[in-house]
C-alpha positions as CSV (number, residue, x, y, z in Angstrom):
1,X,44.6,28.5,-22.3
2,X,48.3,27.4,-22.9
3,X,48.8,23.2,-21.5
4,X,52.2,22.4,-22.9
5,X,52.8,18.5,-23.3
6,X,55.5,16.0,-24.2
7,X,56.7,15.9,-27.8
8,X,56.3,12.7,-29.0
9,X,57.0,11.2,-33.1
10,X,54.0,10.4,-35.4
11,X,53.6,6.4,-36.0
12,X,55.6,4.5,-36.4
13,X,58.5,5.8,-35.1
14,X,56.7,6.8,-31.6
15,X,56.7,2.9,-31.1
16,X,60.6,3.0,-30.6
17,X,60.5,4.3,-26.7
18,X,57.8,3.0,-24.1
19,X,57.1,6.7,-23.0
20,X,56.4,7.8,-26.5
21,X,54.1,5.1,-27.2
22,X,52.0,6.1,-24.4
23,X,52.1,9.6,-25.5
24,X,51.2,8.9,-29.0
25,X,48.4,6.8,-27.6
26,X,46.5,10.0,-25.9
27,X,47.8,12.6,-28.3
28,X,46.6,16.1,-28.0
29,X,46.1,17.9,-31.0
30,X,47.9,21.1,-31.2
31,X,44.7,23.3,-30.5
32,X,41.2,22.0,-29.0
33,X,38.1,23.7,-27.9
34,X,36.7,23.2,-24.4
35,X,34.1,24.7,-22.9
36,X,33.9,27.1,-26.3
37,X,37.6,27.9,-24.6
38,X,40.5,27.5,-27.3
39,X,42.8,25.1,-25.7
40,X,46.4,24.8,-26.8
41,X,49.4,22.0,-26.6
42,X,52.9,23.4,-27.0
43,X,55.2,20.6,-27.4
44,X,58.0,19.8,-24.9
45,X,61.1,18.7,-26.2
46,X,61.3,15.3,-25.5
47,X,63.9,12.9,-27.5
48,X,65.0,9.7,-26.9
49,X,67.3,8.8,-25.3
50,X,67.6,11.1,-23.0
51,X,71.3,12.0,-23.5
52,X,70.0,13.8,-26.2
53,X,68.3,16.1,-24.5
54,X,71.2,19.0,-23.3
55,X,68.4,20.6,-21.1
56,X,66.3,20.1,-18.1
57,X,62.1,19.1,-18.5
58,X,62.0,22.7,-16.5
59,X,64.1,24.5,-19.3
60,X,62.4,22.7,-21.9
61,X,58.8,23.1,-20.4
62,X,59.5,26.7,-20.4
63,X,61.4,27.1,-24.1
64,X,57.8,25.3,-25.2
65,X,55.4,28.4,-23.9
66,X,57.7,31.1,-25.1
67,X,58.4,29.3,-28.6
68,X,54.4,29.2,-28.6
69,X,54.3,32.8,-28.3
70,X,57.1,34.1,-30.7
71,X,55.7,31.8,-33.5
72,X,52.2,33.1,-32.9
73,X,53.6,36.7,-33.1
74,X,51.5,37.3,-30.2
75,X,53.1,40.6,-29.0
76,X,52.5,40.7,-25.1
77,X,51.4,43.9,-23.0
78,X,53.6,44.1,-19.6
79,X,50.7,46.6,-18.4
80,X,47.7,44.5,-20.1
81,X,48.7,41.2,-19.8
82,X,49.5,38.3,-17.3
83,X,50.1,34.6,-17.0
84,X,48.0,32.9,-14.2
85,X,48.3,29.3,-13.1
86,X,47.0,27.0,-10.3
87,X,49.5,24.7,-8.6
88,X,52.2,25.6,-7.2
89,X,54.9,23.4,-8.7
90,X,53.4,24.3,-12.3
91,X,53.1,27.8,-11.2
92,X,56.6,28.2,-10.7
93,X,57.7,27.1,-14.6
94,X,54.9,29.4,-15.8
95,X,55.8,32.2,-14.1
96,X,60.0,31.8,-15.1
97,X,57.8,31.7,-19.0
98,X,56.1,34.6,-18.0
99,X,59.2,36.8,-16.9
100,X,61.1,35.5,-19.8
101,X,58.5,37.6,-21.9
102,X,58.8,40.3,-19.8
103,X,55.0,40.0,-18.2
104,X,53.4,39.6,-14.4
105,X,52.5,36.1,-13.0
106,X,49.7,35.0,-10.8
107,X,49.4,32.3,-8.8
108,X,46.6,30.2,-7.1
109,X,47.3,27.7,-4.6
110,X,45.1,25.3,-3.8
111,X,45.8,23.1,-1.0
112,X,49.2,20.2,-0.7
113,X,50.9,22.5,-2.8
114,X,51.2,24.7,0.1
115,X,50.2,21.8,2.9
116,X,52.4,18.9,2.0
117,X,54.2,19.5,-1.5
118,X,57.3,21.9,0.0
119,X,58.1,19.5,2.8
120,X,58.4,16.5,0.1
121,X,62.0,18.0,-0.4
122,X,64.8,20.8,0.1
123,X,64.5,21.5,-3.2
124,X,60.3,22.2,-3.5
125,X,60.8,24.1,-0.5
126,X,63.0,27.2,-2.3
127,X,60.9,26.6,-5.6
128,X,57.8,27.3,-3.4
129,X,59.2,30.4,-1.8
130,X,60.8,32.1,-5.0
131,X,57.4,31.0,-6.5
132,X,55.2,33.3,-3.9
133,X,58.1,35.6,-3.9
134,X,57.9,36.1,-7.4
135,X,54.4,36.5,-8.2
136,X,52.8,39.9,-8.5
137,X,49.5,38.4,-7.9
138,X,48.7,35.9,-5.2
139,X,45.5,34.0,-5.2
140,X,44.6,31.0,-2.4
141,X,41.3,29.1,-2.2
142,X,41.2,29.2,1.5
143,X,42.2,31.7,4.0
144,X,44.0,29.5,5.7
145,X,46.5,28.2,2.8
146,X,47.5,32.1,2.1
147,X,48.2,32.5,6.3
148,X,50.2,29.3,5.9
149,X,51.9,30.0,3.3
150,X,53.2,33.2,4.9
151,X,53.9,31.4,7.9
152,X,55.9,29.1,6.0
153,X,57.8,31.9,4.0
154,X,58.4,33.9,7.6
155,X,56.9,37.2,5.7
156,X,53.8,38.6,5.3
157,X,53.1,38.6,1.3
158,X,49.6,39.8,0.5
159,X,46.9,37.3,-0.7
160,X,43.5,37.3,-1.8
161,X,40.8,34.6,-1.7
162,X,39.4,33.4,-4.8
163,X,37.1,30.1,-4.1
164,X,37.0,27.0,-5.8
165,X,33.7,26.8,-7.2
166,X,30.8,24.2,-7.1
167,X,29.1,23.0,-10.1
168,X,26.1,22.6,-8.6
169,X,23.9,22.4,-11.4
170,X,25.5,19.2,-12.0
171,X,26.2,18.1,-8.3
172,X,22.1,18.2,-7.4
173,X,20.0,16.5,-5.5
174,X,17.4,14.1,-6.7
175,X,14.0,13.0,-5.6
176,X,13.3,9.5,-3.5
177,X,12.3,7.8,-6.2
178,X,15.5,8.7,-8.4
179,X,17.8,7.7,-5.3
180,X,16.3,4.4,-5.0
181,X,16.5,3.4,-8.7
182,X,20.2,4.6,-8.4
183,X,20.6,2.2,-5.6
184,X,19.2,-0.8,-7.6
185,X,22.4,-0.2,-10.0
186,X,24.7,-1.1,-6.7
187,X,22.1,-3.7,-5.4
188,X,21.8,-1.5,-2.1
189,X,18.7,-2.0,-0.6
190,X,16.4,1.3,0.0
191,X,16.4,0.5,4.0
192,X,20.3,1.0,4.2
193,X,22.0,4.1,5.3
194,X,24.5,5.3,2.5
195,X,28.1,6.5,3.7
196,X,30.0,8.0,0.9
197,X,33.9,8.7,0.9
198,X,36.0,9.7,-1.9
199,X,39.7,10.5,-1.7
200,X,43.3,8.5,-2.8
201,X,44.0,5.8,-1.1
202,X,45.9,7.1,1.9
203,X,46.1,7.0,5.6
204,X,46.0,10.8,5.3
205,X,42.9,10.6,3.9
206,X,41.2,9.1,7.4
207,X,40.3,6.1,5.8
208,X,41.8,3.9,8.5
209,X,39.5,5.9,11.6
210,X,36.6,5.9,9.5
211,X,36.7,2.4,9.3
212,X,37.5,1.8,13.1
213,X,34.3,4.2,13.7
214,X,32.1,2.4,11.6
215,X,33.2,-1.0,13.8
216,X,32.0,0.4,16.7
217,X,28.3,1.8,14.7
218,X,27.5,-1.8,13.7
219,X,26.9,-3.1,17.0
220,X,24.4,-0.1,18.0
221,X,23.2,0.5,14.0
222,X,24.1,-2.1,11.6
223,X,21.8,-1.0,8.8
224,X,24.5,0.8,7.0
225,X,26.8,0.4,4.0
226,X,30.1,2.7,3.5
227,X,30.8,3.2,-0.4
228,X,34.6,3.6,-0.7
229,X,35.7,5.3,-3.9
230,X,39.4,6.1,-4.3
231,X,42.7,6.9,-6.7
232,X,46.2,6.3,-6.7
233,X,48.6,3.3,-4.8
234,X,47.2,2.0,-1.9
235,X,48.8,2.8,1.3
236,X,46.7,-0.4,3.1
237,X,44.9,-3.3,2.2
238,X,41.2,-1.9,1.9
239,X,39.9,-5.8,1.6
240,X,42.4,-6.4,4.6
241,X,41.5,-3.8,6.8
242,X,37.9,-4.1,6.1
243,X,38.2,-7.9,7.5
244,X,39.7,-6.6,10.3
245,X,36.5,-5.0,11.7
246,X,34.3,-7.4,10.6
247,X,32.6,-5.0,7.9
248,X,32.6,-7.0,4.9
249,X,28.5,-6.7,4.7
250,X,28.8,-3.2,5.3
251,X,31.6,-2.3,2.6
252,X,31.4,-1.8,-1.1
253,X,34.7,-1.4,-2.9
254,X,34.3,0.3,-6.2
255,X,37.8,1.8,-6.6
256,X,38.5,4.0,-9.2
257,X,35.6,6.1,-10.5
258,X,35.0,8.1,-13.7
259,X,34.8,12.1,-12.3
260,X,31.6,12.4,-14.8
261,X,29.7,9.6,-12.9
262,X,30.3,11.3,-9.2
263,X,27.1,12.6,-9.2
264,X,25.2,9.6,-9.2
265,X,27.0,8.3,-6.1
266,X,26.3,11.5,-4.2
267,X,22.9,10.6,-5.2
268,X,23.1,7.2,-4.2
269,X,24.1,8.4,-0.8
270,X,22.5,9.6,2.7
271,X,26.0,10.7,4.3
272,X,28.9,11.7,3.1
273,X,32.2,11.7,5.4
274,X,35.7,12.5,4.7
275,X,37.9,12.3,7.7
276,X,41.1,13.4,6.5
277,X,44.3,14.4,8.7
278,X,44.8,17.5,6.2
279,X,43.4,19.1,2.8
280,X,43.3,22.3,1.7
281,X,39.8,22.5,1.0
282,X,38.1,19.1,-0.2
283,X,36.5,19.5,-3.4
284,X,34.5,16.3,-2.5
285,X,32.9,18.0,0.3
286,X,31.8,20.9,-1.6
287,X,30.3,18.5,-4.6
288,X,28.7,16.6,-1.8
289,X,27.4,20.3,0.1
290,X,26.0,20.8,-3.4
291,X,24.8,17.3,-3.8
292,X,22.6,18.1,-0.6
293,X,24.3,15.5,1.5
294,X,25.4,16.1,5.2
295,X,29.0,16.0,5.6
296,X,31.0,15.1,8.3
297,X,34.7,16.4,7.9
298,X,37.8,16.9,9.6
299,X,38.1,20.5,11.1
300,X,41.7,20.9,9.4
301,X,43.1,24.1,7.5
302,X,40.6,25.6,5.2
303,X,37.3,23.2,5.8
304,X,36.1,25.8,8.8
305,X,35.6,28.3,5.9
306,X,33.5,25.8,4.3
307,X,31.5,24.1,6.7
308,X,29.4,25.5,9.9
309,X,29.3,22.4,12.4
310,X,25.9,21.9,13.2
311,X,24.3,24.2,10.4
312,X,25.6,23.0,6.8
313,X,27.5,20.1,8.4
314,X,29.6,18.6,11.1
315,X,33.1,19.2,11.9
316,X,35.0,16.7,13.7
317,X,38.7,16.8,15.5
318,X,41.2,14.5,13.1
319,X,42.3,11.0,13.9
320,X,39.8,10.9,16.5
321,X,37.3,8.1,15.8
322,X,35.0,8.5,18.8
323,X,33.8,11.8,17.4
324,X,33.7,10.7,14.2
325,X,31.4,7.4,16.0
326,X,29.5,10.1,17.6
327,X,28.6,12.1,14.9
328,X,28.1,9.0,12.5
329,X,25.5,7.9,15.1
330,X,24.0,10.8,15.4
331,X,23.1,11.2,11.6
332,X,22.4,7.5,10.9
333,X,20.0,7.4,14.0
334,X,18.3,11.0,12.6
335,X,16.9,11.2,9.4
336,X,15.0,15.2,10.0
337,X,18.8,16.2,11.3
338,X,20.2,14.6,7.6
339,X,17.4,16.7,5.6
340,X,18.5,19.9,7.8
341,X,21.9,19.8,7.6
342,X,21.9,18.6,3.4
343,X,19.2,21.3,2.9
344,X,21.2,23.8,4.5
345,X,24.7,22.6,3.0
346,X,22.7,22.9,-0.6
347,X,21.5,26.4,0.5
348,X,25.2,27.9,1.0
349,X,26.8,26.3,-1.9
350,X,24.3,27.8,-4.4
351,X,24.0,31.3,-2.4
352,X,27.1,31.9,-1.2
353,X,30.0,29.8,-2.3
354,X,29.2,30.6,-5.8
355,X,29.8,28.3,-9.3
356,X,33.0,28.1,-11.5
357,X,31.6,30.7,-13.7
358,X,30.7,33.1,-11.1
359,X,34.6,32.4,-9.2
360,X,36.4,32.8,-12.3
361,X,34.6,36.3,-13.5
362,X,35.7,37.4,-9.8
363,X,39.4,36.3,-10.3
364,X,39.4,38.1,-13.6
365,X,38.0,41.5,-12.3
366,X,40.7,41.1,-9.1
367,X,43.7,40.7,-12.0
368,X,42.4,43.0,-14.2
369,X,42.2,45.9,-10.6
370,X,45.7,45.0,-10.1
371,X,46.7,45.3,-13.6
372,X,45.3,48.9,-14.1
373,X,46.1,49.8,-10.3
């Protein structure tokens, strides 16, 4: 595995520029093992100032993986070899690396990259099509991203789908007694019904109608708490908009959350509910799925391929918050209908949607087909 990363001077001369400092402070070394996977960190050229520089970051992002290569003397295979990447606006500087060295690209796209991230400007928008254009493999995680894609591009590129996979030996459910010593930790009492969210911090996100929802549940069933956990700039005033509604004994803010401590809030929770205006497909709701939890999602590009309403979950119309009420109630009110639909998300995830390890050993059997076909 090839991540390149910004050049930056050894101390004490990388405390002359702000940006190198910061670098210096989480350096990479130049080779790492993860996961028993070698991992290694090409340098990007990256003086200061940057008049000194005489080419672009995507020139010099590019120079770094094929200087990797020729000082490796790793002698590629056009017929044996290929460089794959996952999102799109990285995919595209890989795969100008990878026709530099005269070898195929692959591509898997994964959800805003094709959803949101072409739109942002006129320039994403050509990168995006020479990108899908160019590949000789295309990968999506959800049907729905390769359709749109296509739809977006006006052709009709071929596409497989590859899923994103669950770890769901690590995203488990735990027994009562485990939950409720979880819940000590947040001072959440054990008669409470848990909501769980997780996303950034933006309207998209349905963080706005989940909130207006749960204003209208705490006048039939009050005995609830919503756990927010979120990234990134705030689009709104969580503390603000909680006021609002008259939730502040029904809301804890815990921001920002370590990825490796996820489980335990999945485990803290009886509900977990993500109504966002557009994803590609949620990792979130497939860590919850796999956490045993009931979700209640959006039914927005690729979730339908992830969630049967009413059998491993419930699917709701977007920026709708009486649905979203509805369902809410309808889970908070029903413990057996909880069990059923987290027993049955739990079921699918481990069966049928498969882990990383299993996802990954199908990607590389479809790339190594298309390579010998």
């Amino acid at each position: 595995m090839i991540v390149p990363i910004n050049w930056s001077p050894p101390y004490p001369i990388s405390q002359l520029h702000p940006e190198w400092r910061q670098l210096h402070a989480f350096r990479y070394p130049l080779k790492r093992v993860y996961d028993g996977i070698n991992v290694y960190h090409p340098r990007i050229s990256n003086k200061k100032p940057n008049r000194f520089e005489k080419k672009s970051y995507d020139e010099r992002y590019v120079d770094a993986i094929v200087s990797f290569f020729k000082k490796k003397k790793i002698a590629l295979d056009p017929l044996k070899d290929v460089f794959y990447s996952q999102w799109l606006p990285s995919s595209y500087l890989v795969q100008l690396a990878a026709h530099q060295l005269g070898v195929k690209s692959a591509i898997l796209s994964i959800g805003d990259d094709v959803v949101l991230w072409p739109y942002w400007k006129k320039e994403n928008m050509e990168i995006f099509k020479e990108t899908l254009r160019g590949a000789a493999f295309r990968f999506t995680c959800a049907d729905y991203l390769g359709k749109l894609a296509n739809s977006t591009l006006g052709e009709n590129l071929s596409y497989e789908v590859v899923r994103m996979g669950a770890e769901y030996d690590f995203f488990k459910p735990v027994s009562p007694a485990k939950k409720a010593e979880l819940r000590k930790e947040y001072n959440i009492p054990n008669d409470k019904i848990v909501i769980l969210n997780i996303g950034t911090a933006s309207v998209r996100k349905g963080w706005l109608d989940l909130l207006d929802a749960l204003g209208h549940l705490k006048r039939v069933s009050p005995d609830f708490v919503l756990i927010a956990v979120y990234t990134g700039r705030q689009e709104f005033s969580f503390k603000e908009e909680v006021a609002k509604r008259g939730l502040e004994d029904h809301f804890l803010d815990l921001g920002e959350v370590a990825p490796a401590a996820l489980n335990k809030l999945f485990n803290t929770a009886d509900i977990f509910c993500l109504p966002s205006h557009s994803e590609g497909i949620a990792n979130v709701v497939i860590e919850a799925m796999s956490s045993g939890l009931p979700v209640i999602t959006t039914n927005v590009c690729g979730h339908p391929e992830l969630v049967n309403s009413g059998v491993t979950g419930i699917l709701i119309p977007p920026q709708e918050p009486k649905p979203l009420f509805e369902s809410l109630t309808a889970l908070v009110n029903n413990s057996a209908l909880r069990a059923k639909l987290g027993a049955s998300a739990r079921a699918f995830i481990v069966n049928e949607w498969g882990n990383y390890a299993h996802n990954a050993k199908i990607l590389y059997e479809k790339l190594r087909a298309g390579l010998a076909s």
